[in-house]
Backbone as XML, in Angstrom:
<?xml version="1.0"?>
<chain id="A" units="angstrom">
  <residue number="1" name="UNK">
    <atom name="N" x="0.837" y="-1.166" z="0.000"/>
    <atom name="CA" x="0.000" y="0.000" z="0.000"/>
    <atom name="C" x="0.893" y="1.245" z="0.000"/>
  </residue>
  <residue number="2" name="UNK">
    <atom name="N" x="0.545" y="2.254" z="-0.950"/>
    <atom name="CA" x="1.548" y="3.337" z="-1.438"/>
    <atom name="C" x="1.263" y="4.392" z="0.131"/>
  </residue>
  <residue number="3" name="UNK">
    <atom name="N" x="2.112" y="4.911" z="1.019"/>
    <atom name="CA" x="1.472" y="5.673" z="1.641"/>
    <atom name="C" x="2.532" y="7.420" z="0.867"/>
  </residue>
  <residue number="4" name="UNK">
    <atom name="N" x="1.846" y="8.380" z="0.985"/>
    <atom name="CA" x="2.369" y="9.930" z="0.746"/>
    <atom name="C" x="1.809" y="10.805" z="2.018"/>
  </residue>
  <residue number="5" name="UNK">
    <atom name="N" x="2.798" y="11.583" z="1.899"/>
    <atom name="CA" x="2.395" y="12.274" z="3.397"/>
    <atom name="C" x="3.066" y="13.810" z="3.558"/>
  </residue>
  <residue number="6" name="UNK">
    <atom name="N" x="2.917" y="14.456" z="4.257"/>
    <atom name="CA" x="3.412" y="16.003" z="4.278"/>
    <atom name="C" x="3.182" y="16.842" z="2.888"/>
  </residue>
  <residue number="7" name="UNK">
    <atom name="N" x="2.140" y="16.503" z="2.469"/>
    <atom name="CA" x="1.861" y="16.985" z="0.634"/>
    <atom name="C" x="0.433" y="17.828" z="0.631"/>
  </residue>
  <residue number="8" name="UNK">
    <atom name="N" x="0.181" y="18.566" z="-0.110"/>
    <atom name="CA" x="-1.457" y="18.779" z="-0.670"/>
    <atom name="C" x="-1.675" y="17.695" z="-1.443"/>
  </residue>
  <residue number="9" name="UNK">
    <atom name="N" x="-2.501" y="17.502" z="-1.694"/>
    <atom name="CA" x="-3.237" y="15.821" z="-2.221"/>
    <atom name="C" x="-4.012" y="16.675" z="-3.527"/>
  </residue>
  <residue number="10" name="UNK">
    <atom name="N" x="-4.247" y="16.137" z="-4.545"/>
    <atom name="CA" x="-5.069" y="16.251" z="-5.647"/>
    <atom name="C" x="-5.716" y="14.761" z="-5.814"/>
  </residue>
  <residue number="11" name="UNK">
    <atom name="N" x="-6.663" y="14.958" z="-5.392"/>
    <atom name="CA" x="-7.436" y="14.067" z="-5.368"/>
    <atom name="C" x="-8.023" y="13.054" z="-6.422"/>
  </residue>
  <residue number="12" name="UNK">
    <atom name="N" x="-8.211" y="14.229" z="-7.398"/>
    <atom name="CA" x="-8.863" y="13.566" z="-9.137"/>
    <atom name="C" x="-7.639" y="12.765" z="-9.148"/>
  </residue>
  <residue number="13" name="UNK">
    <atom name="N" x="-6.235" y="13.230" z="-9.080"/>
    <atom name="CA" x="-5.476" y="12.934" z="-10.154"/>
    <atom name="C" x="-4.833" y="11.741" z="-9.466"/>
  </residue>
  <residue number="14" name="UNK">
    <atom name="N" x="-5.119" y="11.636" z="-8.567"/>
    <atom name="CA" x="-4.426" y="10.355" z="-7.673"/>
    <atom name="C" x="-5.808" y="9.274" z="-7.584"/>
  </residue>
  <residue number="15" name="UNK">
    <atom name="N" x="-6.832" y="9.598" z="-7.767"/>
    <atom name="CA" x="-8.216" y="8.533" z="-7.823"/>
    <atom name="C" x="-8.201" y="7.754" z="-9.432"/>
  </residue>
  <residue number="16" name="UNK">
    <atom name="N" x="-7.712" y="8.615" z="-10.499"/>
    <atom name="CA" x="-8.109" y="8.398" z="-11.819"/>
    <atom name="C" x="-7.085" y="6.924" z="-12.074"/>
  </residue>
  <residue number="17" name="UNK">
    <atom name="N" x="-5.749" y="6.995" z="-11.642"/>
    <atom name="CA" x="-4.837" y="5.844" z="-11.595"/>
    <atom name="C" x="-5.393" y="4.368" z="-11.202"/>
  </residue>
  <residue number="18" name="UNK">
    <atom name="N" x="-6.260" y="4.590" z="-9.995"/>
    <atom name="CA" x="-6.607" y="3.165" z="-9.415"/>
    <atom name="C" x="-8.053" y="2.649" z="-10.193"/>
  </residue>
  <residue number="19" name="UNK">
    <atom name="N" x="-8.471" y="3.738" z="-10.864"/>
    <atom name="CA" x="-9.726" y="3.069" z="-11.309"/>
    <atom name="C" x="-8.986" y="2.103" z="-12.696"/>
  </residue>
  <residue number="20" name="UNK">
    <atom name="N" x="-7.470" y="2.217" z="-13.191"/>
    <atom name="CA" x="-6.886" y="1.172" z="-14.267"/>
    <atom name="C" x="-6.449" y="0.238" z="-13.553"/>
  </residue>
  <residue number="21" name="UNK">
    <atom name="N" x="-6.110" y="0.329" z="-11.950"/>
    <atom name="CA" x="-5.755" y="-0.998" z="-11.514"/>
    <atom name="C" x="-6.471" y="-2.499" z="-11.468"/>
  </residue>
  <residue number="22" name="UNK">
    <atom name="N" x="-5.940" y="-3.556" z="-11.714"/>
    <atom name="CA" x="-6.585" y="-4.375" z="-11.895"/>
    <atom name="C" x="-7.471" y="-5.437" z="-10.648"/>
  </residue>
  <residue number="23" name="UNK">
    <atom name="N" x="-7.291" y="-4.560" z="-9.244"/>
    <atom name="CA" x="-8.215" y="-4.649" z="-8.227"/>
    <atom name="C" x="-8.905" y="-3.867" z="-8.669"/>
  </residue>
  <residue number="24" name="UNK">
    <atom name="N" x="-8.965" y="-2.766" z="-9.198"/>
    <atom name="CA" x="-10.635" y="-1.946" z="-9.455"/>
    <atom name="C" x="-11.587" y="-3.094" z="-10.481"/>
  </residue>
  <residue number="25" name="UNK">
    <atom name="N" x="-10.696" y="-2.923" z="-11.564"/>
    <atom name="CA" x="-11.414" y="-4.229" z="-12.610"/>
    <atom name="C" x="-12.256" y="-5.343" z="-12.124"/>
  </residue>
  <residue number="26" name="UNK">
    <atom name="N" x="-11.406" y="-5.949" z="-11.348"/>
    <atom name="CA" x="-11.118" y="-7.691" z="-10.898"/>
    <atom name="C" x="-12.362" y="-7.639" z="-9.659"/>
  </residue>
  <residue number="27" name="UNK">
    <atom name="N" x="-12.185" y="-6.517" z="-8.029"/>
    <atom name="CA" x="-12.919" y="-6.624" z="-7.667"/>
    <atom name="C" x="-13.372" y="-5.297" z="-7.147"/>
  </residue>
  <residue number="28" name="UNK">
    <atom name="N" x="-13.823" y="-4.551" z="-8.209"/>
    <atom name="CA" x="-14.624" y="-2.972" z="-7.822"/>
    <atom name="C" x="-14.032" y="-2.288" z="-7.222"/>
  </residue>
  <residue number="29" name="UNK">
    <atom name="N" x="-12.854" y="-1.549" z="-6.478"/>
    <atom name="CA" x="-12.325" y="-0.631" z="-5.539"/>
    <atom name="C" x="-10.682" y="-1.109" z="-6.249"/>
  </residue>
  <residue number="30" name="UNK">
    <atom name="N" x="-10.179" y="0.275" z="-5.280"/>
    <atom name="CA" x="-9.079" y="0.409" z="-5.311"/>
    <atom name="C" x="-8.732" y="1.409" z="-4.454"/>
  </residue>
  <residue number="31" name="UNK">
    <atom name="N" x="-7.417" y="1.899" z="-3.735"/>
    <atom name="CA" x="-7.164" y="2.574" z="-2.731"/>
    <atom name="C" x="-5.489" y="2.900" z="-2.705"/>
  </residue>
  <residue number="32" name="UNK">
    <atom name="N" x="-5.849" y="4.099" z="-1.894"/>
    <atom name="CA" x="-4.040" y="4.369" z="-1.762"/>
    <atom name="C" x="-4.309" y="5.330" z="-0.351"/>
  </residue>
  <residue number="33" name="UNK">
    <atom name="N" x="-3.525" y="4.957" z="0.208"/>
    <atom name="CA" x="-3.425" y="5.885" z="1.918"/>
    <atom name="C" x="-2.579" y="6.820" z="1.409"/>
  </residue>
  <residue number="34" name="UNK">
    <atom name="N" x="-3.061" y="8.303" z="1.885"/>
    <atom name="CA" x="-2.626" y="9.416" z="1.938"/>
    <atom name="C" x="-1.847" y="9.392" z="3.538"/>
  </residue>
  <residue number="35" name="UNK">
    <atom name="N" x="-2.395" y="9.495" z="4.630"/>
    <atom name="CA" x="-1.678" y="9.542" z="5.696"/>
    <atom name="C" x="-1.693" y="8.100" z="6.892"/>
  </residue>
  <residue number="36" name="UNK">
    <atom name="N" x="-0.833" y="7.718" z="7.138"/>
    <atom name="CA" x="-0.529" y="6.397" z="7.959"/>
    <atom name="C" x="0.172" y="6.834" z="9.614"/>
  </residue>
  <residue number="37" name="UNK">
    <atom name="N" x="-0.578" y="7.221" z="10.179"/>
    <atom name="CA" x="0.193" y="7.130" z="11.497"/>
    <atom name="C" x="-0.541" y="6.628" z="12.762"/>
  </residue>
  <residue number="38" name="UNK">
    <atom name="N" x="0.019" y="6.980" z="14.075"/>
    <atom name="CA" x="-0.591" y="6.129" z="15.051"/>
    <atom name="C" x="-2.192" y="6.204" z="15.463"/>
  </residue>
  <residue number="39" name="UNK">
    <atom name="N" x="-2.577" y="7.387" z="15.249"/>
    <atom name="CA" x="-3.899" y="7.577" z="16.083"/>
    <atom name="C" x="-4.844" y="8.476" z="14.740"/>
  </residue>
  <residue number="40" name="UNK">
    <atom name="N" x="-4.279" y="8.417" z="12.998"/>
    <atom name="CA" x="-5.106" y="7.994" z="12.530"/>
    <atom name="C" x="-4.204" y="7.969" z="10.946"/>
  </residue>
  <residue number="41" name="UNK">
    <atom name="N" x="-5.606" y="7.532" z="10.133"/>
    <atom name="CA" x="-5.117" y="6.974" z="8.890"/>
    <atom name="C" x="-6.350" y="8.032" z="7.602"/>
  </residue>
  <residue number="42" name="UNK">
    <atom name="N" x="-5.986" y="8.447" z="6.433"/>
    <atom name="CA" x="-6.959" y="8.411" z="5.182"/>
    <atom name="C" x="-6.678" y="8.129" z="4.330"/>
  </residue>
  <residue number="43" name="UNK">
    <atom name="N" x="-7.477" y="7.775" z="3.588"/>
    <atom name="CA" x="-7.302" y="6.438" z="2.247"/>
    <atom name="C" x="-8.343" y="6.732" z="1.649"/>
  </residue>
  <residue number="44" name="UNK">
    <atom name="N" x="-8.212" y="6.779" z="0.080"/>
    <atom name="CA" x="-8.633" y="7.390" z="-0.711"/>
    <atom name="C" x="-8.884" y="6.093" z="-1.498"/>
  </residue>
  <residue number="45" name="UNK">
    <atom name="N" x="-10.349" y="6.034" z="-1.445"/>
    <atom name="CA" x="-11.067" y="4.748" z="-2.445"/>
    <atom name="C" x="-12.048" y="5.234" z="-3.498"/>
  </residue>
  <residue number="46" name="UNK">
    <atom name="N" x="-11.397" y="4.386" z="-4.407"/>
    <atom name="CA" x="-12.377" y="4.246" z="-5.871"/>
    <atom name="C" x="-12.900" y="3.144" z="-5.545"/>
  </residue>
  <residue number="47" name="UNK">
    <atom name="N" x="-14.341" y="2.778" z="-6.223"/>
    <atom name="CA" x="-14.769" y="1.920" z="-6.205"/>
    <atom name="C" x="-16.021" y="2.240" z="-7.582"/>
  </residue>
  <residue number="48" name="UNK">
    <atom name="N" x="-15.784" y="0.883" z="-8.296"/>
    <atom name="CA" x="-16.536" y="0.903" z="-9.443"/>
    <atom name="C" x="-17.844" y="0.646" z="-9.469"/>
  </residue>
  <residue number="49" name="UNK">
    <atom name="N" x="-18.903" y="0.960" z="-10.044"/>
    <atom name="CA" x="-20.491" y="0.735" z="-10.119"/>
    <atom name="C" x="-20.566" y="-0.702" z="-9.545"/>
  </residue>
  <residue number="50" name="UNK">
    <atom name="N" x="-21.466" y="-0.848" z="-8.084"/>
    <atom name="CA" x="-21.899" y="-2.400" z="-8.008"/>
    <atom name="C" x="-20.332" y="-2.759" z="-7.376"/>
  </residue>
  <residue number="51" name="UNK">
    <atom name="N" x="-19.279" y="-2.176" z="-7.013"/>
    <atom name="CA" x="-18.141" y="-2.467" z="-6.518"/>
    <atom name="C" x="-18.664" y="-2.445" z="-5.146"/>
  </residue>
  <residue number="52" name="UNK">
    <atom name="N" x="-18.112" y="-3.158" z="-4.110"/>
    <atom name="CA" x="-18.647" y="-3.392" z="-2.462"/>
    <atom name="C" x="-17.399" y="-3.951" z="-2.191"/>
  </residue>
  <residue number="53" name="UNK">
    <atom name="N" x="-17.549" y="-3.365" z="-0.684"/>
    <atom name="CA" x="-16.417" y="-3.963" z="0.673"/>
    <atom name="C" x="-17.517" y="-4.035" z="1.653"/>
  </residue>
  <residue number="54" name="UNK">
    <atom name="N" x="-17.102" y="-5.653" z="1.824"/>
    <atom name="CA" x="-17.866" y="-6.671" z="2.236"/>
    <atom name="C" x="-18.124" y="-5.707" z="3.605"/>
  </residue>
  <residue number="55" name="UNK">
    <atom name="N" x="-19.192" y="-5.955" z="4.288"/>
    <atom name="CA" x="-19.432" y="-6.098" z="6.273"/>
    <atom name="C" x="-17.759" y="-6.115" z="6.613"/>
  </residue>
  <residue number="56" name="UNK">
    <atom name="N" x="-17.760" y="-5.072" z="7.005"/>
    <atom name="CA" x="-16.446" y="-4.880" z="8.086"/>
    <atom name="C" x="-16.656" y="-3.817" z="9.202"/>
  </residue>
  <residue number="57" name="UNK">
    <atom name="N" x="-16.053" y="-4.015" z="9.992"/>
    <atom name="CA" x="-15.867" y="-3.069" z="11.181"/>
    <atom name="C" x="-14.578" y="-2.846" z="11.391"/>
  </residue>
  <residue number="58" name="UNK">
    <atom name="N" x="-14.279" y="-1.581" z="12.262"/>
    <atom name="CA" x="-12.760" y="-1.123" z="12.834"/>
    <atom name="C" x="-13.227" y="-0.308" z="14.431"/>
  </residue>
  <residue number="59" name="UNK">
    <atom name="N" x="-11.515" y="-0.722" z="15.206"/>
    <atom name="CA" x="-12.267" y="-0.148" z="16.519"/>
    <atom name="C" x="-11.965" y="1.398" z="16.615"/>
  </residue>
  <residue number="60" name="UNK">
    <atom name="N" x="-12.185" y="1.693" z="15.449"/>
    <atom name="CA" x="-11.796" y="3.320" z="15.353"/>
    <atom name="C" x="-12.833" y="4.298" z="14.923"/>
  </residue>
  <residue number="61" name="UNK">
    <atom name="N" x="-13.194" y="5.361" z="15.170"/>
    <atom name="CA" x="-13.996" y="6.110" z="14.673"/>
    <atom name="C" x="-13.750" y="6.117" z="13.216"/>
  </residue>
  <residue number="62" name="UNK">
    <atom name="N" x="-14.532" y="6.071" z="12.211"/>
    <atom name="CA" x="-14.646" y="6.587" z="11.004"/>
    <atom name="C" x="-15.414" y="7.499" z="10.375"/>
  </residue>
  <residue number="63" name="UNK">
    <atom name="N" x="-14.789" y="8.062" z="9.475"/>
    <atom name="CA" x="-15.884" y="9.387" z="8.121"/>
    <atom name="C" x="-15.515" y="9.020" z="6.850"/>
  </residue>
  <residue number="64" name="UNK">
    <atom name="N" x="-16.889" y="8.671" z="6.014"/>
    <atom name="CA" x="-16.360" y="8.208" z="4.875"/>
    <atom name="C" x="-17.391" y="9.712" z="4.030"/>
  </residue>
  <residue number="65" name="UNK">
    <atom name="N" x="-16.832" y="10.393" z="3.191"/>
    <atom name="CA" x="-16.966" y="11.423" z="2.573"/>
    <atom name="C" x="-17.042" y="11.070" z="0.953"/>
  </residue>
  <residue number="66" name="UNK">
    <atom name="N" x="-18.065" y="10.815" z="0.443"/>
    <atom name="CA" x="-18.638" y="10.968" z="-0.912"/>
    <atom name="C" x="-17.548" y="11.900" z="-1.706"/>
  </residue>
  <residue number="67" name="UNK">
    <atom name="N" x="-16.828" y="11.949" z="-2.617"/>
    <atom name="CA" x="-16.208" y="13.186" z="-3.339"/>
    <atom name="C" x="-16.826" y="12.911" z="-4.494"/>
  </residue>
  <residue number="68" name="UNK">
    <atom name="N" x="-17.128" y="12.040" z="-4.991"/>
    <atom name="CA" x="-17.728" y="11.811" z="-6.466"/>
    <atom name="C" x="-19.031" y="10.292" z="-6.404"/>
  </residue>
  <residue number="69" name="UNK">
    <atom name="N" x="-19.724" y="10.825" z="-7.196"/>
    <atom name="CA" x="-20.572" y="9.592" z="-7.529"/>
    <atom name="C" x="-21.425" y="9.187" z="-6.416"/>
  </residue>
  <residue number="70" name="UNK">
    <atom name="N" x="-21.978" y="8.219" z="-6.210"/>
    <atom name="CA" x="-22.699" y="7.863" z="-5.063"/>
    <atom name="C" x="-22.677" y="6.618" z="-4.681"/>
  </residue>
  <residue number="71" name="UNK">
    <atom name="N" x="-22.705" y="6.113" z="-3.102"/>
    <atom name="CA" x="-22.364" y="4.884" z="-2.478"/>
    <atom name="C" x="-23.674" y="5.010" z="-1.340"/>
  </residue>
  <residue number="72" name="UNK">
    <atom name="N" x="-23.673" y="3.534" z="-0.813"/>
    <atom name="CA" x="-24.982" y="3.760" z="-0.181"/>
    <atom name="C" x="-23.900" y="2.879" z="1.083"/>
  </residue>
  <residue number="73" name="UNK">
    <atom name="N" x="-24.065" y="3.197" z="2.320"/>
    <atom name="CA" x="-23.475" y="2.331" z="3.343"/>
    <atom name="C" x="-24.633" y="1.662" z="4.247"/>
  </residue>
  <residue number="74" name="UNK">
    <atom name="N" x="-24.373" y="0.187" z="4.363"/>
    <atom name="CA" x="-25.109" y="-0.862" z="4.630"/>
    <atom name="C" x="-25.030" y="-1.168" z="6.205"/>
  </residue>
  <residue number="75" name="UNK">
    <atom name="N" x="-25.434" y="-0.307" z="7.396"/>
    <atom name="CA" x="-25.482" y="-0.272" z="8.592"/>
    <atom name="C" x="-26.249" y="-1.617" z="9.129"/>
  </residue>
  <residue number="76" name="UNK">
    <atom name="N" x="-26.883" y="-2.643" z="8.419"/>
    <atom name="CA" x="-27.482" y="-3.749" z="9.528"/>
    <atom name="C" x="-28.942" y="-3.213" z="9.297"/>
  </residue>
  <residue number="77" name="UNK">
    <atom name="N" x="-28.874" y="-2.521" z="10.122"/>
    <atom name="CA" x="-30.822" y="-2.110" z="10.674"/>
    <atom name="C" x="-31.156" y="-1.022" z="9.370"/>
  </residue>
  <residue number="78" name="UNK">
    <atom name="N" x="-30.005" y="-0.313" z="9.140"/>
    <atom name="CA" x="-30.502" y="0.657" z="7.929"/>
    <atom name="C" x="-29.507" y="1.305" z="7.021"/>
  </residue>
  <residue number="79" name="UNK">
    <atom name="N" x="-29.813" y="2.338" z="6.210"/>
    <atom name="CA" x="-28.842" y="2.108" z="4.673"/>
    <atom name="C" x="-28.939" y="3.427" z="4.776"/>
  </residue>
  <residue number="80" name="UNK">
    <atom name="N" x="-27.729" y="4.188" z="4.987"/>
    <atom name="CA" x="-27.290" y="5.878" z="4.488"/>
    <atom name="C" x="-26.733" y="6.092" z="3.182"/>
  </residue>
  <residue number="81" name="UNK">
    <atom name="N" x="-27.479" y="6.798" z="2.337"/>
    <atom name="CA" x="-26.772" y="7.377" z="1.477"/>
    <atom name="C" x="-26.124" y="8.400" z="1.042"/>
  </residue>
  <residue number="82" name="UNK">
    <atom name="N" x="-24.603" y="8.322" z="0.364"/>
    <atom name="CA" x="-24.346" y="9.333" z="0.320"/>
    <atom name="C" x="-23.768" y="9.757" z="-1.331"/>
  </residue>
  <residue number="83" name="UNK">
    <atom name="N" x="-24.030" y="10.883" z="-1.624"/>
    <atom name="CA" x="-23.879" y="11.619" z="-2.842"/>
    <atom name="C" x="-22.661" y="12.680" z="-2.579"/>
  </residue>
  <residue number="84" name="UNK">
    <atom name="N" x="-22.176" y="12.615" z="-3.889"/>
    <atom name="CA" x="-20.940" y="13.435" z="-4.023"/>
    <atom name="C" x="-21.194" y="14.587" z="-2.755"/>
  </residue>
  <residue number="85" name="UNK">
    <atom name="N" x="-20.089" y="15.303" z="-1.986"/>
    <atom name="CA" x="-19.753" y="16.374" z="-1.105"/>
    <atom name="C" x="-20.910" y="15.853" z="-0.042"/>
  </residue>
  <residue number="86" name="UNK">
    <atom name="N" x="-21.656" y="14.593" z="0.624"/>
    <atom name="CA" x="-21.918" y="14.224" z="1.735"/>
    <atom name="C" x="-20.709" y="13.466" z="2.666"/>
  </residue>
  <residue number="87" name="UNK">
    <atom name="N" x="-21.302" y="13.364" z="3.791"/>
    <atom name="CA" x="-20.223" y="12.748" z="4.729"/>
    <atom name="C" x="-21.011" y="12.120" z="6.212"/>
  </residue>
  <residue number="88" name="UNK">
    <atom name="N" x="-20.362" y="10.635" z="6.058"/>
    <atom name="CA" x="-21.322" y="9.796" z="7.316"/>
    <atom name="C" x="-20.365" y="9.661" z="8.152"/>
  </residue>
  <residue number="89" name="UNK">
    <atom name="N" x="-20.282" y="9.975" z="9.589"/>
    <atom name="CA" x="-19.441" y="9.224" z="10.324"/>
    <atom name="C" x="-19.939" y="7.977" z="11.148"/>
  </residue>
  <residue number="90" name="UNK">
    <atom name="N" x="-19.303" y="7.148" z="11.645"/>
    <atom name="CA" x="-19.489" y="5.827" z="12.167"/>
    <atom name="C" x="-18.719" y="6.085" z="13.967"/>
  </residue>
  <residue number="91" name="UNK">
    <atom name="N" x="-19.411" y="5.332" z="14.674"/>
    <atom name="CA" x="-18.684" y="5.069" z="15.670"/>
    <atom name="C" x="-17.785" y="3.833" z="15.983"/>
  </residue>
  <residue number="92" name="UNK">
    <atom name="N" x="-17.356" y="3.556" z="17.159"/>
    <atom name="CA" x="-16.190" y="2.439" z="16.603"/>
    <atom name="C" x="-16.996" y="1.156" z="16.586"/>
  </residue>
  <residue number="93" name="UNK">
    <atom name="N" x="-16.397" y="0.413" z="16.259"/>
    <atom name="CA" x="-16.841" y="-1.075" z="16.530"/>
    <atom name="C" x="-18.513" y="-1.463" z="15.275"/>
  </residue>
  <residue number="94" name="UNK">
    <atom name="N" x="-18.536" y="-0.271" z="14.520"/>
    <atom name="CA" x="-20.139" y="-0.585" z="13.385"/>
    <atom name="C" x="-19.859" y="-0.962" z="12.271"/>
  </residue>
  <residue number="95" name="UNK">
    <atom name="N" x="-20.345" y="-2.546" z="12.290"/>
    <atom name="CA" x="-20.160" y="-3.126" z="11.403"/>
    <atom name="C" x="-21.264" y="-2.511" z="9.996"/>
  </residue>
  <residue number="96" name="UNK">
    <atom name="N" x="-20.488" y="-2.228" z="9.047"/>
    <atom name="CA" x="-20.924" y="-1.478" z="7.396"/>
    <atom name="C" x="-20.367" y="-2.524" z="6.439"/>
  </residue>
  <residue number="97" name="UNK">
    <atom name="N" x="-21.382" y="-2.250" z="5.626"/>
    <atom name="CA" x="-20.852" y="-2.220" z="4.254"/>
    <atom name="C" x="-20.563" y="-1.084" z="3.039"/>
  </residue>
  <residue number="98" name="UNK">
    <atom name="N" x="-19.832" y="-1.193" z="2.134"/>
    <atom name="CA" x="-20.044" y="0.111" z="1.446"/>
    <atom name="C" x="-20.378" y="-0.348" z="0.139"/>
  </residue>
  <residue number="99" name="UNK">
    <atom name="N" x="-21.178" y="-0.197" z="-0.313"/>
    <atom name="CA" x="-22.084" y="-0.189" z="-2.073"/>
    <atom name="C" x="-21.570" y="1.340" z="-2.847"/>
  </residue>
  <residue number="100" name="UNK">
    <atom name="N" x="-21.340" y="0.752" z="-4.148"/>
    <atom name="CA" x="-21.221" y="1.543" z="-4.631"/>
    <atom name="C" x="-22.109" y="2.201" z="-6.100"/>
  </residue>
  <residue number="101" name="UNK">
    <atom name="N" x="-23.002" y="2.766" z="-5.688"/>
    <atom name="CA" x="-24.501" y="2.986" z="-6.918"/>
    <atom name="C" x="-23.825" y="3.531" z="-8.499"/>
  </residue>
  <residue number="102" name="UNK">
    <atom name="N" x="-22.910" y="3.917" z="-8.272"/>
    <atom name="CA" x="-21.932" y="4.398" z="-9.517"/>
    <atom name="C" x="-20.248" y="4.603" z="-9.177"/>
  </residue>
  <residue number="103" name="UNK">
    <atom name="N" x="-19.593" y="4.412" z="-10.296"/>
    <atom name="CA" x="-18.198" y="4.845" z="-10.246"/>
    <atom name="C" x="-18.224" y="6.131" z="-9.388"/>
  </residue>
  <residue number="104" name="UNK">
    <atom name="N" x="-17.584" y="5.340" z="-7.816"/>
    <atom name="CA" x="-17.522" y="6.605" z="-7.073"/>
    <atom name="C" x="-16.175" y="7.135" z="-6.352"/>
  </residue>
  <residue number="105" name="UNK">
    <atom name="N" x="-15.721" y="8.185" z="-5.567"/>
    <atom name="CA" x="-14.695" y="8.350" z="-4.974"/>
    <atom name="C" x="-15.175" y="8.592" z="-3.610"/>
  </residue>
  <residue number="106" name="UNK">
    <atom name="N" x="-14.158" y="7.824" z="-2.486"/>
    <atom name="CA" x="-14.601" y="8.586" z="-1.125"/>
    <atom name="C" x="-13.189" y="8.472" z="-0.408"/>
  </residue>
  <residue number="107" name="UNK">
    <atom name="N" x="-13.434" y="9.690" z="-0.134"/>
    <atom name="CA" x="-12.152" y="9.729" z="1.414"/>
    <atom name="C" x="-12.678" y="9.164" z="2.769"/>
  </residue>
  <residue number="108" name="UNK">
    <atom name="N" x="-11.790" y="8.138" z="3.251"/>
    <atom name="CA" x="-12.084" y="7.371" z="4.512"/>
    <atom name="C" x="-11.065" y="7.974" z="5.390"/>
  </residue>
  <residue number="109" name="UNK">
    <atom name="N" x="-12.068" y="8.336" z="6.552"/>
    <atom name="CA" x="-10.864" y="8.761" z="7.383"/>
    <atom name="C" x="-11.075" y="7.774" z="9.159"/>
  </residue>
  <residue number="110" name="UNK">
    <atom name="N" x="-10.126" y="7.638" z="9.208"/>
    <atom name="CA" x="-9.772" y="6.193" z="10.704"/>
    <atom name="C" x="-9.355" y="6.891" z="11.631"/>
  </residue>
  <residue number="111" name="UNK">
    <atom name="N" x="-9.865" y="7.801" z="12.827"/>
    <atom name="CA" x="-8.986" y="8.124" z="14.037"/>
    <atom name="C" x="-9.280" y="7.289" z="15.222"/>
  </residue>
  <residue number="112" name="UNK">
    <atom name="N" x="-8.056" y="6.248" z="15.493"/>
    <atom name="CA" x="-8.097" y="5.941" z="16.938"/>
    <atom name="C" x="-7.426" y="6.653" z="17.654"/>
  </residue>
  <residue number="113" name="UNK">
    <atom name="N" x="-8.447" y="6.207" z="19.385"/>
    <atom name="CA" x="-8.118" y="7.040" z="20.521"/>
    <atom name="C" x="-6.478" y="6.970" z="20.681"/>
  </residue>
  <residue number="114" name="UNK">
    <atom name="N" x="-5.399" y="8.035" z="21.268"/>
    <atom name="CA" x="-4.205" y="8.106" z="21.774"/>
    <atom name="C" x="-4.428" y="8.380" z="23.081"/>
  </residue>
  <residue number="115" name="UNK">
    <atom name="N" x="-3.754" y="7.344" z="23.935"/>
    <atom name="CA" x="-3.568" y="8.225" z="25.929"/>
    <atom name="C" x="-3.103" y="9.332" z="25.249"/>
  </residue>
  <residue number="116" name="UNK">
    <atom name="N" x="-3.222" y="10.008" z="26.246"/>
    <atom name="CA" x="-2.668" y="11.417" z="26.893"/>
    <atom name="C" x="-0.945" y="11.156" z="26.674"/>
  </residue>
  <residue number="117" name="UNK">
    <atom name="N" x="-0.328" y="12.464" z="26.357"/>
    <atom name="CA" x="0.519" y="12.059" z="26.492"/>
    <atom name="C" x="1.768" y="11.040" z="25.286"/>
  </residue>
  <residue number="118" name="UNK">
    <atom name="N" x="0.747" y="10.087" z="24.958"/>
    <atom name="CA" x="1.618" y="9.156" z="24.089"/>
    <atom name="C" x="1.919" y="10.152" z="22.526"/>
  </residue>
  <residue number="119" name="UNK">
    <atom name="N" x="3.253" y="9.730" z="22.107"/>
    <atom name="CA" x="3.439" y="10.362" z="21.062"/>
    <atom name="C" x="4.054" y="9.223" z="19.622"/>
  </residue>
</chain>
């Protein structure tokens, strides 16, 4: 996994690459982490029409932010959708799915808790 970091990000131009990778093809998404550190992470996913990541959970807060296209996230009891420039956050431990209703882009963002202190 490519990580880049201390940069402005262009988003189009770093999303347009993974939609030729042959995980986008093969199985709908594709991704590249913009920032990797202890107490949090964002990762920048394409995911192709009808592309899905299966039921997963993390014990971290998440925000997954629509930038293009539209994805519907699969909460269990009920289904949020979101359209380009929306944004859902999750609490930790909620198991989702993410659907994708068209070739879409979203920024995922992961902050786990840090003690006090820890650096």
């Amino acid at each position: 996994m490519q990580q880049i970091t201390d940069t402005a990000h262009d988003l189009e131009a770093l999303g347009a690459p993974l939609r030729e990778q042959p995980s986008w093809q093969l199985h709908g998404h594709g991704a590249v982490t913009l920032l990797r550190a202890p107490d949090l992470r964002i990762v920048l996913l394409e995911l192709r029409a009808g592309g899905r990541l299966q039921k997963h959970r993390t014990v971290a807060r998440v925000s997954i932010h629509a930038l293009r296209g539209r994805v519907r996230i699969d909460l269990g009891g009920h289904t949020v959708a979101l359209a380009a420039g929306q944004l859902v956050t999750l609490e930790r431990n909620v198991a989702h799915d993410v659907i994708a209703e068209e070739d879409s882009s979203v920024l995922v963002t992961i902050s786990w808790h840090r003690p006090e202190g820890a650096s």
